[in-house]
N, C-alpha and C positions, 0 to 999 in steps of 0.2 A: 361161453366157454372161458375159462381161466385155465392160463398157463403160469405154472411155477417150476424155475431152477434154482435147485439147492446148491449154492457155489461150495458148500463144503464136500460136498462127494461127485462133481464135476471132475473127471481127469482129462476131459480137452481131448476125445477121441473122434468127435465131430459128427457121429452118426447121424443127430439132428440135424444137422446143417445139411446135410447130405439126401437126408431124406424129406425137409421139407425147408430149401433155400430161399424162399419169399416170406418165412418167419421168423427162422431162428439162423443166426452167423456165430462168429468167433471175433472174440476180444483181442488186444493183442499179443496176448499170453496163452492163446487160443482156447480160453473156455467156452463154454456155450452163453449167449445171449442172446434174447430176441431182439428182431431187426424194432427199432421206433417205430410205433402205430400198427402193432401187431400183439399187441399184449393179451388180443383176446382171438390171436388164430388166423383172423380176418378171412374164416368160412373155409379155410385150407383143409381137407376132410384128412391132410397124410399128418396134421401134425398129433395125432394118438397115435400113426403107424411111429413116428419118431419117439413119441414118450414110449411106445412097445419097445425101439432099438438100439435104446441106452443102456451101454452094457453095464453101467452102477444105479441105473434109474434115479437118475438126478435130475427126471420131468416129469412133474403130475402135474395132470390136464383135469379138470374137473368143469361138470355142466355147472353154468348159472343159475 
């Protein structure tokens, strides 16, 4: 799995973080980021529910 956020259409509403907090946090300008050593989910099955809950969809999740 790869995860990507598009910092240009990130507005920092945190749903990710929310829905799946052992992958993805907030910067401290509160965008989204994923957490270090998590670039690839790390087997987390909620973080597609998080690229689902993004209300500008600023995460595509794509299989390897």
């Amino acid at each position: 799995m790869h995860i990507e956020i598009d910092k240009g259409k990130c507005i920092g509403a945190g749903q990710c973080a929310l829905t799946a907090p052992d992958v993805f946090t907030q910067d401290d300008d509160g965008f989204s980021e994923l957490l270090p050593g998590k670039e690839d989910g790390g087997g987390n099955p909620l973080v597609r529910e998080a690229e689902r809950v993004c209300p500008v969809q600023a995460i595509t999740v794509t299989s390897d």
